[in-house]
Structures are given as structure tokens and as C-alpha cells.
N, C-alpha and C positions, 0 to 999 in steps of 0.2 A: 500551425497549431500554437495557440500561448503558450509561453517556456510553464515550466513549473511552480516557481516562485508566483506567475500572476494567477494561477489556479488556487493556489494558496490560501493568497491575500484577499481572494473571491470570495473562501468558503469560509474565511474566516469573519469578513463583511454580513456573509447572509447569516451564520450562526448568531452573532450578533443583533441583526437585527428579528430573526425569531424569539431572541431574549426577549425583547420590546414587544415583537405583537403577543407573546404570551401573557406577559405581564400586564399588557391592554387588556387583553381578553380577560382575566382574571379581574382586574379592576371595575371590567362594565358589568362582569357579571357580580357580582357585590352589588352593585347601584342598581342593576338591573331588576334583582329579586327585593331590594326595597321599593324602588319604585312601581312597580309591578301590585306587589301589596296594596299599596296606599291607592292604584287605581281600580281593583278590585273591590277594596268594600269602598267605593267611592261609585261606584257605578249604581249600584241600585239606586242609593239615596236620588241621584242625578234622576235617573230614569223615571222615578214614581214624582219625583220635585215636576217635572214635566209635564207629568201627567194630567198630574192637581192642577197644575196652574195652566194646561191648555183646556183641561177642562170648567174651568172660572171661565177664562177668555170667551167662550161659547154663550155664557148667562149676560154676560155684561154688554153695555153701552161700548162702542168701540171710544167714544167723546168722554169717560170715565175716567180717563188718564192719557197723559201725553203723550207714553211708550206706546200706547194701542193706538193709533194716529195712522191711520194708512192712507198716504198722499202718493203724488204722482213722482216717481223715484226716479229723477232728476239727479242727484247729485249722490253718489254712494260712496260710502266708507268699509274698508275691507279690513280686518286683523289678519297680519298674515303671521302663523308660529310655527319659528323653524328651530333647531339648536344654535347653542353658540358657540360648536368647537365640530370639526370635521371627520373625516377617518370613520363613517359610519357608513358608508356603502352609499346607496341611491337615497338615503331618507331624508334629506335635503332638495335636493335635485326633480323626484317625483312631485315634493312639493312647489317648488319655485315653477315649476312646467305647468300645474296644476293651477297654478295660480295667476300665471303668464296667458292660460287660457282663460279664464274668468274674466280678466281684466279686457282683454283684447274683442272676446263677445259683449259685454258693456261697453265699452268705449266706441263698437260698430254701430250700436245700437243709438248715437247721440248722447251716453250718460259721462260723467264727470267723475272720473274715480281717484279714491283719495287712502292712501295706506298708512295702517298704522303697522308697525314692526316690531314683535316681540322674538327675540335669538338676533345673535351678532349675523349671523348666515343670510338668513333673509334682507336686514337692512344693507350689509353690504354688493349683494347684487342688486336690489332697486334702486340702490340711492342714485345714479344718475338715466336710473330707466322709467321711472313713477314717481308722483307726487306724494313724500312719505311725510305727514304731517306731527306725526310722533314716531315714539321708537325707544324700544326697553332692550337695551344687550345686558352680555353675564348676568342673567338672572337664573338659568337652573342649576348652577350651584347648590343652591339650598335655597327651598321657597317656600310659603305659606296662602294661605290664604285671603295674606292682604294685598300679596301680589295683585289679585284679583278683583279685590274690592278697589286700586289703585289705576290698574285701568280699563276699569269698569266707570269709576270717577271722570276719567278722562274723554270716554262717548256718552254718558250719559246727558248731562246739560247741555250741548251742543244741538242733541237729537231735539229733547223738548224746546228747546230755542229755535226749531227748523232752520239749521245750518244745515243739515244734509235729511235726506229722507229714509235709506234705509242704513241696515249693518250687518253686513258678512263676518262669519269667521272661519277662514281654512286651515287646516292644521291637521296633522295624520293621524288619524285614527288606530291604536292599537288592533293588532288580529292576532301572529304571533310575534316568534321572534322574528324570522326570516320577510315577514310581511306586514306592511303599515301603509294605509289608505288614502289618501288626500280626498280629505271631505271637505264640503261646502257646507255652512248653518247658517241661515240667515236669524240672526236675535230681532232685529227693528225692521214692522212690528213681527208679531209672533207669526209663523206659520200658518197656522189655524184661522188666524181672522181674517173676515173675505170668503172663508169656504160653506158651500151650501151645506146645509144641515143633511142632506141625502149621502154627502160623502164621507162624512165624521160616523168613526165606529159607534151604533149605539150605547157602548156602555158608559162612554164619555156623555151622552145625554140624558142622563140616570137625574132625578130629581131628586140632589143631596138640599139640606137643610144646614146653612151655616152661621159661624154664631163666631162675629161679628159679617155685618153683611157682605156678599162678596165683592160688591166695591172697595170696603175697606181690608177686604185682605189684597185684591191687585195691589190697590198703594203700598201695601207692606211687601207682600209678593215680589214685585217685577224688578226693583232693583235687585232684591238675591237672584232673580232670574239670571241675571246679568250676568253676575260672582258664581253662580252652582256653573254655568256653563264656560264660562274661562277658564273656573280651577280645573272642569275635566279636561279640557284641552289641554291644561297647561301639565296635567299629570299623564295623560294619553299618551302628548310629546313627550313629556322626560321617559317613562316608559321602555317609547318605541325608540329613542335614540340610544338609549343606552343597551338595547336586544340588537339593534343593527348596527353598532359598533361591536356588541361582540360578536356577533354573527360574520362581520367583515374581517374581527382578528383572528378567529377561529380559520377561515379561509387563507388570510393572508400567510400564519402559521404553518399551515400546509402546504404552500405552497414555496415559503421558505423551505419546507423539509424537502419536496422537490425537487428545487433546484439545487439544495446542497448533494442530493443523490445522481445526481447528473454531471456538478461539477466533480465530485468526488470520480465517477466514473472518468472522467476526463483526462483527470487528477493521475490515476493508476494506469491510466494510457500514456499520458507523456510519461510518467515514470519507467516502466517498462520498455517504450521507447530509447528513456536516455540509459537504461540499463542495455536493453538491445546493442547502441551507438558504440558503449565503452567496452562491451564484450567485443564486436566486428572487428573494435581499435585494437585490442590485448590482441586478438587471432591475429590479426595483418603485421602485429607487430610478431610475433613470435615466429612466423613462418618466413618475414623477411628476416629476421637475426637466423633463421634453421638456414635461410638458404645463402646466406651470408657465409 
């Protein structure tokens, strides 16, 4: 049995560190219900933005713009968005898995895949397993929406150039706290184009009247396309990592209480013990001086 002194210095190590994960937990949960918000009223806007504009894509010439371009996908580009700091349970991990399979079904397939990296987490597991041609670390700190528009700049001209044909982006999906999705969106081109008119919900073939034509709102359109769906990602992630850090401190905290309840038991064992030891010693000693 460890003497006393190393039960001690155990429970004094795990109290210690429940300071930490409490003080974690508190701190994501702060960031947590901010960012939380901001993806909130960010979702609808995203969702009807969507809408509108899969519903143009249906009217239009796919030859109307370079973003609506649907070639033989040959050469793909993936965003992968992970956090840039750890200690958040699986929400890293499901994504990089998530992502490891993506890659590995394209690349069976004869395709050419090519990563861009947004969070420190994600670039530093691919960088010597896939070809990462960009790459954005400590960015959810504090971020805005030119985050978005920045590297939205950085796929965009390359697609219209036919440097590569299409454009994933994976990145976890907010649901709650305890739970966060690794989704696949293909941006380039849109999902919609290519699909028979039989399978598109009728109410997307509703004959709207637009003013200016809808050629010239794609051109206006499809770059924010770009930006509305980055920033959700990129609010989704911060979100879910900051709900599954607390959710991990919340756990971890508990589990520090745990084990301090067990070493504590321990604790009052060997104590009782070496109180047992010194009493047997007083008796043995009292009845050899009696029989002395």
C-alpha cells in the first residue's frame, strides 16, 4: 500500500487539477453561449441565402458563369475546419476520421486531392499525410467575416482558371453540446446543377420575376455563395468546439471528484493502518515492561 504522505501529494495533485478543468469549463462556457448566438441568427439567413440562390441555379445557363462549370472532377480541393487548440473530447478526431475517409474514397477512385486547412489541429495531422496547399491556424480566437471572404479569395480564381474541378468543405456541424457532425458540402459547382427537374422540390420551380436578370444576380450572388457558407462553418466550428470542451471539462471535473473520493478513501486506510501499527506497538510495549 503507498505510505501516506504519497496519498497526500496525490489528492493534492488531482484537487489541483479540478481547479483547471473547472476554470476550463467556465471559460468555454462563456465562449460557448457567445458563439452559440452568433450561430443562431446566422443560420436562417445561410439557409434561405441557399435557397435563393439554388433556386436561380435551376433558371440559368450552367455556361453563365465559371463557378456553375460542371467538368469532369479530376482534380479536387477539400477545406478541412478543425480548432486550433485541444482538450475538447472527440471533436477533432471525428472530424480528421471523417475526413481521412473522404480523401481515401477519392483518391480510390483515380482523383487528385488537395487540402486547404483552416485550425492549427487539422494542418498539423495532414501536413506530412496530404497535399495541404494552404492553411489558416489561430484564427478562432476572434473572427469576422473577412476571415471568409479571405479564403473564399483563395479557391475562388483558381476554380474559374480550371486548376481543379471541384470544392468540398468538411467541418462539424453544430447539434448540441455533447454532439457535433462531420459534414461534407460540396460549394464547386452547386449541388443542384446536373439535377433533373423531376427531383428538385417544386417550390424551387415557382416562376419568380427578377429585377435585374438572374444572370446578373449569379454574378453578384455566387461569390457571397462562397462567404455565407464558410462563415457558417466557421461559426458551427467555433460553436461546437467550444460546447465539447466544456462538455469534456465538465466530465473531466468529475471525474477528478472521483478519484479524489477513492484516494481520500485510501488515504483514511492507511491512516487507520498506521494508527492500528502504533497502537499494537504501545500494547507490545506495555505488557513486555508488565512482564518485565
Amino acid at each position: 500500500m503507498p505510505s501516506l504522505k504519497d496519498i497526500k501529494r496525490k489528492v493534492g495533485a488531482v484537487q489541483k487539477t479540478k481547479q483547471i478543468t473547472r476554470a476550463m469549463n467556465m471559460v468555454a462556457a462563456s465562449k460557448f453561449k457567445s458563439a452559440q448566438l452568433k450561430m443562431e441568427n446566422f443560420r436562417p439567413y445561410a439557409g434561405k441565402f441557399m435557397d435563393v440562390l439554388n433556386s436561380l441555379a435551376l433558371r440559368v445557363d450552367t455556361m453563365s458563369h465559371p463557378l456553375l462549370a460542371v467538368r469532369d472532377p479530376r482534380k479536387i480541393r477539400v477545406i478541412c475546419m478543425t480548432s486550433d487548440r485541444g482538450l475538447c473530447g472527440g471533436f477533432n478526431t471525428n472530424l480528421i476520421k471523417a475526413t481521412e475517409r473522404f480523401i481515401k474514397d477519392k483518391t480510390s477512385d483515380g482523383k487528385d486531392i488537395a487540402l486547404i486547412t483552416v485550425g492549427r489541429k487539422g494542418r498539423d495531422f495532414f501536413r506530412k499525410k496530404a497535399n495541404i496547399i494552404a492553411q489558416k491556424a489561430d484564427v478562432f480566437g476572434k473572427f469576422d467575416m473577412t476571415l471568409a471572404v479571405s479564403i473564399a479569395d483563395e479557391v475562388i480564381p483558381p476554380f474559374i482558371k480550371e486548376e481543379y474541378d471541384e470544392l468540398y468543405l468538411i467541418y462539424n456541424q453544430f447539434v448540441n453540446v455533447s454532439v457535433q457532425k462531420p459534414t461534407v458540402v460540396r460549394l464547386f459547382p452547386l449541388p443542384s446543377i446536373g439535377q433533373e427537374t423531376a427531383d428538385v422540390d417544386p417550390d424551387r420551380l415557382l416562376d419568380y420575376s427578377y429585377e435585374p436578370s438572374e444572370e446578373a444576380l449569379m454574378q453578384r450572388l455566387l461569390p457571397m455563395y462562397v462567404h455565407v457558407l464558410v462563415y457558417r462553418a466557421l461559426l458551427e466550428t467555433s460553436a461546437g468546439e467550444n460546447g465539447a470542451r466544456m462538455a469534456a471539462m465538465d466530465n473531466a471535473t468529475s471525474n477528478c471528484e472521483d478519484l479524489i473520493r477513492s484516494l481520500t478513501l485510501k488515504m483514511n486506510k492507511a491512516r487507520q493502518a498506521a494508527i492500528t501499527a502504533e497502537l499494537m506497538d504501545i500494547v507490545g510495549g506495555t505488557e513486555a515492561l508488565s512482564k518485565g
